[in-house]
Z-matrix of the N, CA and C atoms (Angstrom, degrees):
N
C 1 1.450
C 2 1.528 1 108.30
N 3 1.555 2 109.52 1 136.54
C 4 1.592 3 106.04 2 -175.45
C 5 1.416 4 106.71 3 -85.69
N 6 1.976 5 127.48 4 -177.21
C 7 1.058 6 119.29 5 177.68
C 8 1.515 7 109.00 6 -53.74
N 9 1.547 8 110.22 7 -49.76
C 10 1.341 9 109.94 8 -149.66
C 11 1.028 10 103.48 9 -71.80
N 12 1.722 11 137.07 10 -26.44
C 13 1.600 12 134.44 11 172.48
C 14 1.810 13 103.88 12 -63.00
N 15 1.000 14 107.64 13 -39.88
C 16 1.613 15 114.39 14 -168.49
C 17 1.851 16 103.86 15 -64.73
N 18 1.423 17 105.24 16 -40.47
C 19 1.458 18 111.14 17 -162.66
C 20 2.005 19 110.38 18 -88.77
N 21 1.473 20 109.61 19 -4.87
C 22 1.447 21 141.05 20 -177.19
C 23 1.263 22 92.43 21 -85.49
N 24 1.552 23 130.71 22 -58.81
C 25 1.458 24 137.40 23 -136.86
C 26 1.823 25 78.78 24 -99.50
N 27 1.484 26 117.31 25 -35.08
C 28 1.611 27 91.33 26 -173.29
C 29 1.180 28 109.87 27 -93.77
N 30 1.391 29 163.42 28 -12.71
C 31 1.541 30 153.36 29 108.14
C 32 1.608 31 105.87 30 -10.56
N 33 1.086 32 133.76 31 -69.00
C 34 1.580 33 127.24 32 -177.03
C 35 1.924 34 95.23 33 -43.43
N 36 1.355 35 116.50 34 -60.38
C 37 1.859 36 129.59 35 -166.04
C 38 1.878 37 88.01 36 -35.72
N 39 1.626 38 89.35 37 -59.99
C 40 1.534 39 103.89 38 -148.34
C 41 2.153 40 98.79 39 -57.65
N 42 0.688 41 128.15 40 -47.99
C 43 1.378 42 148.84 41 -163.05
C 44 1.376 43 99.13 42 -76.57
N 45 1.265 44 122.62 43 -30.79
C 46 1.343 45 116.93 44 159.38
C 47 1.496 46 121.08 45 -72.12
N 48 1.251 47 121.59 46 -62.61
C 49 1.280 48 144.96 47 172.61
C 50 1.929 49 105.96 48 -41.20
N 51 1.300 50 106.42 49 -35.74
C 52 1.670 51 101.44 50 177.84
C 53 1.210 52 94.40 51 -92.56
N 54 0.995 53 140.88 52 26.75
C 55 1.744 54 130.79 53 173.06
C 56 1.183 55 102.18 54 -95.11
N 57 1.455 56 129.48 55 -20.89
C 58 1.897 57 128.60 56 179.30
C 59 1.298 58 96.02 57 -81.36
N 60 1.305 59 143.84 58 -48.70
C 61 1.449 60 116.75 59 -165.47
C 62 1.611 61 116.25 60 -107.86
N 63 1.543 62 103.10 61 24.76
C 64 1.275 63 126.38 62 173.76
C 65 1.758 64 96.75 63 -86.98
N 66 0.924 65 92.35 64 -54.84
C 67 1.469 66 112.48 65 -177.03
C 68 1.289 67 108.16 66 -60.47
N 69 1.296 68 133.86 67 -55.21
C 70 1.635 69 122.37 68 -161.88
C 71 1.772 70 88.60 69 -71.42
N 72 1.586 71 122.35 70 -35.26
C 73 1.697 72 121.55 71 -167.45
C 74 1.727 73 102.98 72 -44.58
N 75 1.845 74 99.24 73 -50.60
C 76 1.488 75 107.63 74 -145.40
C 77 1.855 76 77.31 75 -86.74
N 78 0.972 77 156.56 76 -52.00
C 79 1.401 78 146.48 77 163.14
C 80 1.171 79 111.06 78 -8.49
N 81 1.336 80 136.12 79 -99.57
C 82 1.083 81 153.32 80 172.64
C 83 1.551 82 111.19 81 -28.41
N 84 1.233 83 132.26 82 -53.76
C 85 1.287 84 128.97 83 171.40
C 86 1.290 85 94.94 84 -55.27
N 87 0.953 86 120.87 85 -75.42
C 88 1.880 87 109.70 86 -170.72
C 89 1.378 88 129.26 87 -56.57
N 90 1.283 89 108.84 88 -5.28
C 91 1.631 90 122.48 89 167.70
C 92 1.858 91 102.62 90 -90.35
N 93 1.390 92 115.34 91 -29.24
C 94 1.450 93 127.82 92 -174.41
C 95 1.707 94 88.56 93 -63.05
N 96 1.473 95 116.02 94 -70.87
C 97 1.247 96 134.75 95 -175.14
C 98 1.851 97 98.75 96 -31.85
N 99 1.271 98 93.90 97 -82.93
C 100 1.778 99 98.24 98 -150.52
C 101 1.604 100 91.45 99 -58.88
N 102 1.028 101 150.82 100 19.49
C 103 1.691 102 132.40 101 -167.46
C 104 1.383 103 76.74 102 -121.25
N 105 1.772 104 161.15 103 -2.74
C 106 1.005 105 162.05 104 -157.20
C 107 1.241 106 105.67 105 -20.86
N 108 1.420 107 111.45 106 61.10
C 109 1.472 108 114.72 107 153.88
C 110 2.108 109 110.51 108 -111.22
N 111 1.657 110 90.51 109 33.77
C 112 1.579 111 89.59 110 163.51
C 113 1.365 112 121.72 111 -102.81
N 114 1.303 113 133.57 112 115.29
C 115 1.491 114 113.98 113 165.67
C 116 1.649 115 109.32 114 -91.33
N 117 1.695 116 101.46 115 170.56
C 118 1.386 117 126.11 116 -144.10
C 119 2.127 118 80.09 117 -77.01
N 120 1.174 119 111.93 118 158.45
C 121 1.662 120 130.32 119 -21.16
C 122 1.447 121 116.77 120 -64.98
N 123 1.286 122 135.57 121 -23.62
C 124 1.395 123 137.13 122 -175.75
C 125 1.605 124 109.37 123 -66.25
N 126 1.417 125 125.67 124 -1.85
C 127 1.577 126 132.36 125 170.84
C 128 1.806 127 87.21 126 -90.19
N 129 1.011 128 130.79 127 -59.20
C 130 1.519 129 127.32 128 -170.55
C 131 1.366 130 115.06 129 -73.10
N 132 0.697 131 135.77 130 -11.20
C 133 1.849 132 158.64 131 -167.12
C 134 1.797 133 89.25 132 -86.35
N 135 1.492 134 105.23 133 -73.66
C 136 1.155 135 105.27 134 -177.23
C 137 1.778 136 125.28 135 -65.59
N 138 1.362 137 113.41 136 -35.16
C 139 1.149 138 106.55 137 161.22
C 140 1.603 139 131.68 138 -45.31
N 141 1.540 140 108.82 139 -49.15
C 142 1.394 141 121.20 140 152.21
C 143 1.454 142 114.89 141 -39.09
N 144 1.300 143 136.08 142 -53.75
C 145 1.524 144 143.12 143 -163.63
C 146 1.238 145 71.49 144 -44.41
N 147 1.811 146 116.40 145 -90.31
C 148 1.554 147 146.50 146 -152.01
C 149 1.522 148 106.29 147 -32.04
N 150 1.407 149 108.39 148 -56.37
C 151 1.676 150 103.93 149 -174.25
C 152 1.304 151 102.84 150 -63.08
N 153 1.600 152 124.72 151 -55.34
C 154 2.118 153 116.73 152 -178.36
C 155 1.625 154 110.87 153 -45.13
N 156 1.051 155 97.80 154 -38.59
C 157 1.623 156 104.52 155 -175.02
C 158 1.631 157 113.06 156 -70.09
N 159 1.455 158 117.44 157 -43.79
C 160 1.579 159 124.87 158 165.12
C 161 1.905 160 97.08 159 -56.30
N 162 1.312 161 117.74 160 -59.62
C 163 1.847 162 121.50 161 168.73
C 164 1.510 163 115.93 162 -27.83
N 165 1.616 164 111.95 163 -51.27
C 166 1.213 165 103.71 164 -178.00
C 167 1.594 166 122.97 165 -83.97
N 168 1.571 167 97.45 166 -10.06
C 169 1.726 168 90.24 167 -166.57
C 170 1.474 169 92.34 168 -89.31
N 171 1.037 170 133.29 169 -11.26
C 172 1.752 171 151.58 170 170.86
C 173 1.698 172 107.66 171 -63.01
N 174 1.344 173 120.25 172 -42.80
C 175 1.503 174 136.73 173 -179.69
C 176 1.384 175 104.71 174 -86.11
N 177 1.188 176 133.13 175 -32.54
C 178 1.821 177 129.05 176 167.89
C 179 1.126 178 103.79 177 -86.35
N 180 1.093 179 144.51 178 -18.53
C 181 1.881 180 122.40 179 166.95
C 182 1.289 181 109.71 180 -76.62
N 183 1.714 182 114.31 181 -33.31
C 184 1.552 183 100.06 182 170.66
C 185 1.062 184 111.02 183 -73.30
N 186 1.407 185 116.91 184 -27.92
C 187 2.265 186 98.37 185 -163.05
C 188 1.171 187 93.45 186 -84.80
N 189 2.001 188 141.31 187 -16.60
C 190 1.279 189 152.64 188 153.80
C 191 1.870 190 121.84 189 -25.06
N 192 1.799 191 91.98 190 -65.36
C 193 1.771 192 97.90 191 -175.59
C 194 1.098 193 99.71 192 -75.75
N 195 1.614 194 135.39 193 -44.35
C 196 1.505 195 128.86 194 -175.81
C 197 1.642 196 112.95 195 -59.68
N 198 1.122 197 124.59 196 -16.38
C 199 1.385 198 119.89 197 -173.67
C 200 1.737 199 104.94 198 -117.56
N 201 1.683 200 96.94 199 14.30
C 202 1.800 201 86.68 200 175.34
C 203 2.053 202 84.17 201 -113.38
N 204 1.854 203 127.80 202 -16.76
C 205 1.136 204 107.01 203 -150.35
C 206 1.558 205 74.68 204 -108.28
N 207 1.439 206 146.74 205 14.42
C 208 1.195 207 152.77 206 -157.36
C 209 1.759 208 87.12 207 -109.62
N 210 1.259 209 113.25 208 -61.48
C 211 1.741 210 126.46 209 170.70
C 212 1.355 211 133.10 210 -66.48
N 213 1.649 212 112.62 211 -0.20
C 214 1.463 213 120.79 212 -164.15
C 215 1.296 214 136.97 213 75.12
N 216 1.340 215 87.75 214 -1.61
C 217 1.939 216 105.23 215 -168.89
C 218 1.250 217 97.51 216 -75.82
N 219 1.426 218 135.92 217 -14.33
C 220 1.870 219 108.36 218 -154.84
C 221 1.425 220 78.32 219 -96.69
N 222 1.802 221 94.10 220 146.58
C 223 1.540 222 107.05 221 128.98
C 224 1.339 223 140.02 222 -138.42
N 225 1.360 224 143.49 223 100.74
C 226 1.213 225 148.45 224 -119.60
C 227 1.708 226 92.23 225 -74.34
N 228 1.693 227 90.21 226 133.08
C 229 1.609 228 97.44 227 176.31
C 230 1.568 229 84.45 228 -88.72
N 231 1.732 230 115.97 229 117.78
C 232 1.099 231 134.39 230 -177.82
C 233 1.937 232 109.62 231 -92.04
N 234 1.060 233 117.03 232 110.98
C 235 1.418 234 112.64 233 -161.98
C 236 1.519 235 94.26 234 -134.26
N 237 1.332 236 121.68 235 166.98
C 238 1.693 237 122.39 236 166.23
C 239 1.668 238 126.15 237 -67.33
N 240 1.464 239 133.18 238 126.37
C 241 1.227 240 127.32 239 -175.08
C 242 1.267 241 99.05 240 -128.44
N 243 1.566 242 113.86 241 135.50
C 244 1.275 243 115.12 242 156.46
C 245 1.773 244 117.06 243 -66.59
N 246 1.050 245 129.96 244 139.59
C 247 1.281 246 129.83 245 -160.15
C 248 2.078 247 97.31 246 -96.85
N 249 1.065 248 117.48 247 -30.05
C 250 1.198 249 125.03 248 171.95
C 251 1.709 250 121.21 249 -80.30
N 252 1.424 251 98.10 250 -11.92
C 253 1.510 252 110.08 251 178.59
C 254 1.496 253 93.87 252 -90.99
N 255 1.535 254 110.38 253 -50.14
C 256 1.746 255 101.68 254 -175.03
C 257 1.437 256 102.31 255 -52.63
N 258 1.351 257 143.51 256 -52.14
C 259 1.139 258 137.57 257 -150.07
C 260 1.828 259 91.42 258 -68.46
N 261 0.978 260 134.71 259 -86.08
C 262 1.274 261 163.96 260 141.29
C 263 1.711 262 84.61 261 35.22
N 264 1.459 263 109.64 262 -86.51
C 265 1.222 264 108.53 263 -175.59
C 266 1.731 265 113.49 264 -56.30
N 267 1.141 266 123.15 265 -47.30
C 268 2.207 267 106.71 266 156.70
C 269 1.532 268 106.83 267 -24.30
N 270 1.419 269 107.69 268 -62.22
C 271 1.360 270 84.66 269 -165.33
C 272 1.877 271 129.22 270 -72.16
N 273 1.589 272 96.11 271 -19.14
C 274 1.596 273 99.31 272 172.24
C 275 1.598 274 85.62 273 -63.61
N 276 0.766 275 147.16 274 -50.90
C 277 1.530 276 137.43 275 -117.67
C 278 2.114 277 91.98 276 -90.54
N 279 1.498 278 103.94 277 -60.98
C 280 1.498 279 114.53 278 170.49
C 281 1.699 280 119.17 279 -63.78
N 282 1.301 281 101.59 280 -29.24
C 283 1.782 282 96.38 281 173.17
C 284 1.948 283 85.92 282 118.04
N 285 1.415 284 101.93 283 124.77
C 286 1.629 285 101.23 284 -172.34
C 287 1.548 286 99.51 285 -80.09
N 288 1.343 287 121.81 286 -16.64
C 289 1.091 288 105.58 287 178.75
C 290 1.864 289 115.73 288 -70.89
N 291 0.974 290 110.85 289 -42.18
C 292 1.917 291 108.83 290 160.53
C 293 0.992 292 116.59 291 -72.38
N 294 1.494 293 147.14 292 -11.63
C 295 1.506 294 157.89 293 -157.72
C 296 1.311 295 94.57 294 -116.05
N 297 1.927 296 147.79 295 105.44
C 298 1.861 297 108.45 296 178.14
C 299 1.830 298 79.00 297 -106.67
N 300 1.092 299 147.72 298 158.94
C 301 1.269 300 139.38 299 -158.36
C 302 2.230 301 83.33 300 -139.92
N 303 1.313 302 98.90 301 142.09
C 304 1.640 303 97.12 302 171.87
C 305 1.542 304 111.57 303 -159.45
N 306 1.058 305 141.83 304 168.95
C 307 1.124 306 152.75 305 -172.90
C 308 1.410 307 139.40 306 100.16
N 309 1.066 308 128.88 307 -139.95
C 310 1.770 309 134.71 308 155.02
C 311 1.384 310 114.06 309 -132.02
N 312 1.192 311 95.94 310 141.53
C 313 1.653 312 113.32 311 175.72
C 314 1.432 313 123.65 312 -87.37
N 315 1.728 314 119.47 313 163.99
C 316 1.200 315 92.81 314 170.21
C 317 1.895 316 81.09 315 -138.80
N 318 1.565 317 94.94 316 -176.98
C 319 1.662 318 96.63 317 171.55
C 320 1.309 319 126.09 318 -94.29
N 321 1.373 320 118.13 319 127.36
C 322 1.532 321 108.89 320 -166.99
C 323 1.778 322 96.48 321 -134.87
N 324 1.117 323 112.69 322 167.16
C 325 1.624 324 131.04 323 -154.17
C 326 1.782 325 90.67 324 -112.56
N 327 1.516 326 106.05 325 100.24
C 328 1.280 327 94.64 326 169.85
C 329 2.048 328 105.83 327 -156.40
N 330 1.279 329 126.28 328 -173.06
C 331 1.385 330 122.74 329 -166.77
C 332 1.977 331 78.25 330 -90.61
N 333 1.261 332 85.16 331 119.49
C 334 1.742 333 101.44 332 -173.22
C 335 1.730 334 93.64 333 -65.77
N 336 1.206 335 142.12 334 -72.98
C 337 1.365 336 146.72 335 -142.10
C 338 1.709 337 95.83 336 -80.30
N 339 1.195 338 126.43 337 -65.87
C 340 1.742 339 132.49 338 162.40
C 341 1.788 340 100.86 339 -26.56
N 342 1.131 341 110.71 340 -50.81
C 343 1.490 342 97.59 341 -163.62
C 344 1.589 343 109.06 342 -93.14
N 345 1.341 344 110.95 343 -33.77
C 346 1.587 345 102.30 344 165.17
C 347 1.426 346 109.25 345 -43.65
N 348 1.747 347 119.95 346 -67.36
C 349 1.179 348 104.56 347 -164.23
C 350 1.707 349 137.86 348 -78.11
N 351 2.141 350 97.06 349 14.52
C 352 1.460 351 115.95 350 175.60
C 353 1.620 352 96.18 351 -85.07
N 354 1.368 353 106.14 352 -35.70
C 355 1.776 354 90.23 353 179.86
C 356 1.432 355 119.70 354 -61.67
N 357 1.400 356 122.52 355 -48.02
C 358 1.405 357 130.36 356 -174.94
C 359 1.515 358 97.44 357 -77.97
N 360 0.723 359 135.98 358 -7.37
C 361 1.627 360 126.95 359 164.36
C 362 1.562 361 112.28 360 -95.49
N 363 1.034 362 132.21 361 -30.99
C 364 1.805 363 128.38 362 143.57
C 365 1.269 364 116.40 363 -49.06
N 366 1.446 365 120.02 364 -70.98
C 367 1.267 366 106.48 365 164.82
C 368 1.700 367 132.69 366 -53.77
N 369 0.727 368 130.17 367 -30.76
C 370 1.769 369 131.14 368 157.48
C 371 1.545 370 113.69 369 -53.07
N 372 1.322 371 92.90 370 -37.88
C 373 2.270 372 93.78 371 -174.77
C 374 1.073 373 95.44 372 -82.93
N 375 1.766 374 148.81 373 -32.97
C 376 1.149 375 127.94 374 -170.19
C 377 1.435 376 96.54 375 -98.56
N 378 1.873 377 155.43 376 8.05
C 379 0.984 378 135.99 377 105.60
C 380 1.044 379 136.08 378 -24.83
N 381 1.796 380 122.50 379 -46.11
C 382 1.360 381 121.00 380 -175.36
C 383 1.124 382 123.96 381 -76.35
N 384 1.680 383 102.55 382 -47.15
C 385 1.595 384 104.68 383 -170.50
C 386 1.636 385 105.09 384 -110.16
N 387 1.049 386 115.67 385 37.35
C 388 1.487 387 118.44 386 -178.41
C 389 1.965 388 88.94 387 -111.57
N 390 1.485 389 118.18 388 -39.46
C 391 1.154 390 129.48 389 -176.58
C 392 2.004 391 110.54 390 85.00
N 393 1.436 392 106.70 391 26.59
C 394 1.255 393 126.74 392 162.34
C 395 1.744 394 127.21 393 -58.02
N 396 0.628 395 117.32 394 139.00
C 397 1.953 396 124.92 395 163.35
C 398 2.044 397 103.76 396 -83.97
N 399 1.210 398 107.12 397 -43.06
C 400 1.474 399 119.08 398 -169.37
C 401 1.046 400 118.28 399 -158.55
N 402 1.618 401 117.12 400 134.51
C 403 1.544 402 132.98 401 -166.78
C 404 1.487 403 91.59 402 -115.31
N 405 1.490 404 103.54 403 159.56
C 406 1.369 405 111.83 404 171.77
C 407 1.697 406 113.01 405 -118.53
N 408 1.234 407 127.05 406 113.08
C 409 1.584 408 144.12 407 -154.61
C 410 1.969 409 101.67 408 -89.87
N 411 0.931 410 98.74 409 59.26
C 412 1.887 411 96.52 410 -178.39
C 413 1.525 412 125.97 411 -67.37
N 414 0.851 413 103.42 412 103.25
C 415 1.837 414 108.97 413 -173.84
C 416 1.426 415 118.87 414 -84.41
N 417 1.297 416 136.12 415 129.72
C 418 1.417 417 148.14 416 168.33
C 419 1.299 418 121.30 417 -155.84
N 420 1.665 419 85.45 418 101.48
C 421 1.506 420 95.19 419 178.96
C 422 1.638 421 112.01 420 76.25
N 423 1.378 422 113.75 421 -132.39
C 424 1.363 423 130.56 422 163.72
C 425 0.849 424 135.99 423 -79.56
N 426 1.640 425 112.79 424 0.38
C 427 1.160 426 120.92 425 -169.08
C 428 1.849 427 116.77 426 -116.23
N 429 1.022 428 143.24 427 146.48
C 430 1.649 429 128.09 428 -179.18
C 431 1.195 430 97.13 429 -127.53
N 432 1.169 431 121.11 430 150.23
C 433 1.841 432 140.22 431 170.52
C 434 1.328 433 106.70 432 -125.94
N 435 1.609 434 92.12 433 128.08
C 436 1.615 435 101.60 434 171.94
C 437 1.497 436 101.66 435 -141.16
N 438 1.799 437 92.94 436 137.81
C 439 1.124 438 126.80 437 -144.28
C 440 1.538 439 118.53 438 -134.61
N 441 1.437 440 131.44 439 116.63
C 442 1.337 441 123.88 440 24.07
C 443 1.383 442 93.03 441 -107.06
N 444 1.389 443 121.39 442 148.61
C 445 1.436 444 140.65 443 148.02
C 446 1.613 445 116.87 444 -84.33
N 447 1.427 446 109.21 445 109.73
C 448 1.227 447 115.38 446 164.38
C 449 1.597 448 129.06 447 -74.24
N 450 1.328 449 127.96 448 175.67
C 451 1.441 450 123.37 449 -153.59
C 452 1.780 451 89.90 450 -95.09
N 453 1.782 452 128.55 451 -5.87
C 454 0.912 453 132.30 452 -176.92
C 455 1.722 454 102.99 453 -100.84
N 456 0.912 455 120.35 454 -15.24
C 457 1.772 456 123.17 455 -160.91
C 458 1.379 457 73.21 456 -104.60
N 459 1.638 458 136.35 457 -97.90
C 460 1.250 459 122.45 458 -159.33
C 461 1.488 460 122.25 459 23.51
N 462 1.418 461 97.07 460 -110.05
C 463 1.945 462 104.35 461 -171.37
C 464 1.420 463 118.04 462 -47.81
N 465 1.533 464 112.90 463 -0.93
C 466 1.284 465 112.61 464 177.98
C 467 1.528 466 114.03 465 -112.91
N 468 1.360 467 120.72 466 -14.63
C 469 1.664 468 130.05 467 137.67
C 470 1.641 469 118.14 468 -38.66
N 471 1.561 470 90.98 469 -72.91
C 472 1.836 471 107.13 470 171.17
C 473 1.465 472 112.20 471 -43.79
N 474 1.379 473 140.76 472 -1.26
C 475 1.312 474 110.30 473 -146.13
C 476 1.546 475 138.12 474 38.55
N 477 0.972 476 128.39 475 12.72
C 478 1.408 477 114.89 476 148.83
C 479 1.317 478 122.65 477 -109.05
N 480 0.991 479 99.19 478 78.24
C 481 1.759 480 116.62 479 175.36
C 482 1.571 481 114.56 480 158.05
N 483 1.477 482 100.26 481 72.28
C 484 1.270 483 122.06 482 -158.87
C 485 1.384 484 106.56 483 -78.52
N 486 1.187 485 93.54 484 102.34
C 487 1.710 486 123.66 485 -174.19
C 488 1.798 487 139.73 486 -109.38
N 489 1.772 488 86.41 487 -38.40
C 490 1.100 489 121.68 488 154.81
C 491 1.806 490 116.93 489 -145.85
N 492 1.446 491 72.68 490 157.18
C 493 1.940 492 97.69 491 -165.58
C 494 1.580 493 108.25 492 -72.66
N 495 1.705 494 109.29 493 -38.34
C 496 1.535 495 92.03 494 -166.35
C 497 1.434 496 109.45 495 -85.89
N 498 1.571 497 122.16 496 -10.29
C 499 1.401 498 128.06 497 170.92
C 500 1.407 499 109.20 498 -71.41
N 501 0.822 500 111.32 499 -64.12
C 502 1.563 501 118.02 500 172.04
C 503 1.665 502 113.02 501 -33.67
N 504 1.010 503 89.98 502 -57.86
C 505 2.436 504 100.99 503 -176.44
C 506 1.368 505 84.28 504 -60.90
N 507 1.521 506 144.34 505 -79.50
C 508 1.497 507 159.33 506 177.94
C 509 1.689 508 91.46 507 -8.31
N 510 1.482 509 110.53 508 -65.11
C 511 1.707 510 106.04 509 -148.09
C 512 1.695 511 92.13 510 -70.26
N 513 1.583 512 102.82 511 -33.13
C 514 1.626 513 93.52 512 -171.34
C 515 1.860 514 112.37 513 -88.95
N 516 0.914 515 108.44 514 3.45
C 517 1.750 516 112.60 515 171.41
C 518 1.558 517 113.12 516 -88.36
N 519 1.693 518 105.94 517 -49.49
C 520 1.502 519 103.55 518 169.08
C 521 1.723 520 116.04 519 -81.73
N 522 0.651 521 121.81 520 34.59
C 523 2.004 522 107.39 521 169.57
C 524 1.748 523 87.51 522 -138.22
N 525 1.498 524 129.60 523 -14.73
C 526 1.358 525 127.14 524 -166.05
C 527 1.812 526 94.31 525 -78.84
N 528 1.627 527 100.60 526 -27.97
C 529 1.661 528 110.55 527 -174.14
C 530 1.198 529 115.86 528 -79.21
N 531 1.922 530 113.43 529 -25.00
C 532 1.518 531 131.10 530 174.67
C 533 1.384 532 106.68 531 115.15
N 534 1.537 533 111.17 532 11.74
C 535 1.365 534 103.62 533 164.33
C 536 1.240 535 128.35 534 -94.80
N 537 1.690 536 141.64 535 -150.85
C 538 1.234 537 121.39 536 -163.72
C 539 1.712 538 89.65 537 -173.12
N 540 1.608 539 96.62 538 163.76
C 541 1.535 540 111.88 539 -166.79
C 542 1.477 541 93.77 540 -146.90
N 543 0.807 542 102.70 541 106.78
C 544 1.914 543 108.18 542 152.33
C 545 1.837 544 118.14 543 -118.35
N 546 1.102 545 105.25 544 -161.46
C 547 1.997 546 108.80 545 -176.85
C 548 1.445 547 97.33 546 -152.61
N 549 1.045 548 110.53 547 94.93
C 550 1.673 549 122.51 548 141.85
C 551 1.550 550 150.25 549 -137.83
N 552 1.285 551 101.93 550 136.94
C 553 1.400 552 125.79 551 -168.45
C 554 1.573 553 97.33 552 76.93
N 555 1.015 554 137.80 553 94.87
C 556 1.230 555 153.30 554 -125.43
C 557 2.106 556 111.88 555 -35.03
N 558 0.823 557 117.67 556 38.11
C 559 1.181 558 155.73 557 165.36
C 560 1.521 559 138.88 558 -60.87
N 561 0.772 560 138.08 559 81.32
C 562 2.121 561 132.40 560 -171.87
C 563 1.663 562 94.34 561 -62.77
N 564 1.087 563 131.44 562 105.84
C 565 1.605 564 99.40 563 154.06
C 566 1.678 565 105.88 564 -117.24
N 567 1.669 566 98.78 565 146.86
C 568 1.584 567 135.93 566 -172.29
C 569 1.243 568 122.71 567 -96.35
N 570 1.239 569 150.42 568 90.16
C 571 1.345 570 157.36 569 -140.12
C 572 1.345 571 95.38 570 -117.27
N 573 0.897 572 127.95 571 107.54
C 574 2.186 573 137.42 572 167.51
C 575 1.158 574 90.93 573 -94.93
């Protein structure tokens, strides 16, 4: 086994292994929650626990698929997606008011849950580092556009300019499926 298979397989170990005391954290907060005998601040305290803890189990599936398709291990459970539903759900997911989502969809064969959360993680990086309030999510067909891409967000859409994590997992989940990402006319477009 080479480093890089060896060092894939121990990020996948590790990401498993923090999922038990991820789990008893986000447990307990949600047992804290529903017994709502907390008042504020220790009712908001704990709500906070619950959301970091939903944050982290969100951050081990990405450092998870990249270190199983980094090792050879993935293989995309390839199922039918509406491509206008993936977009759709980014924007519940980012807030539709920063998300405006438009077009027609078509059905495309891809790892349904991996690729939902590569769209809303494109769209969030070209919110973040574009320095936007609201992106516009354009759907056609198989294809999605996200909009506007600045000359600073670019390489950090693309993955090369690893800046953020969920763009980065995104570029390498969709082309691992056979889709593709380029930037034009200030533009992301997403090929499933």
């Amino acid at each position: 086994m080479d480093n890089d298979t060896a060092f894939a397989r121990l990020v996948s170990l590790a990401c498993h292994d923090l999922r038990t005391p991820l789990a008893t954290v986000s447990g307990f907060a949600k047992t804290l929650t529903r017994a709502g005998s907390l008042e504020d601040p220790a009712a908001k305290y704990v709500a906070m626990i619950e959301a970091a803890a939903g944050q982290m189990a969100e951050l081990l599936d990405e450092l998870g698929i990249v270190a199983r398709i980094e090792a050879g291990r993935y293989e995309p459970a390839l199922r039918d997606a509406d491509t206008l539903d993936l977009a759709r759900s980014a924007a519940r997911e980012l807030g539709e008011d920063r998300v405006v989502v438009s077009g027609a969809g078509a059905t495309v064969q891809v790892d349904v849950e991996p690729t939902r959360r590569a769209v809303a993680a494109l769209a969030q990086s070209a919110l973040r580092h574009g320095g936007f309030e609201e992106v516009a999510l354009e759907v056609d067909g198989a294809e999605l556009r996200v909009s506007p891409v600045t000359d600073a967000s670019r390489p950090v859409l693309l993955g090369e300019d690893l800046r953020d994590l969920g763009a980065a997992v995104a570029g390498i989940v969709i082309r691992r499926q056979g889709g593709s990402l380029t930037v034009e006319e200030a533009a992301l477009r997403v090929t499933l």
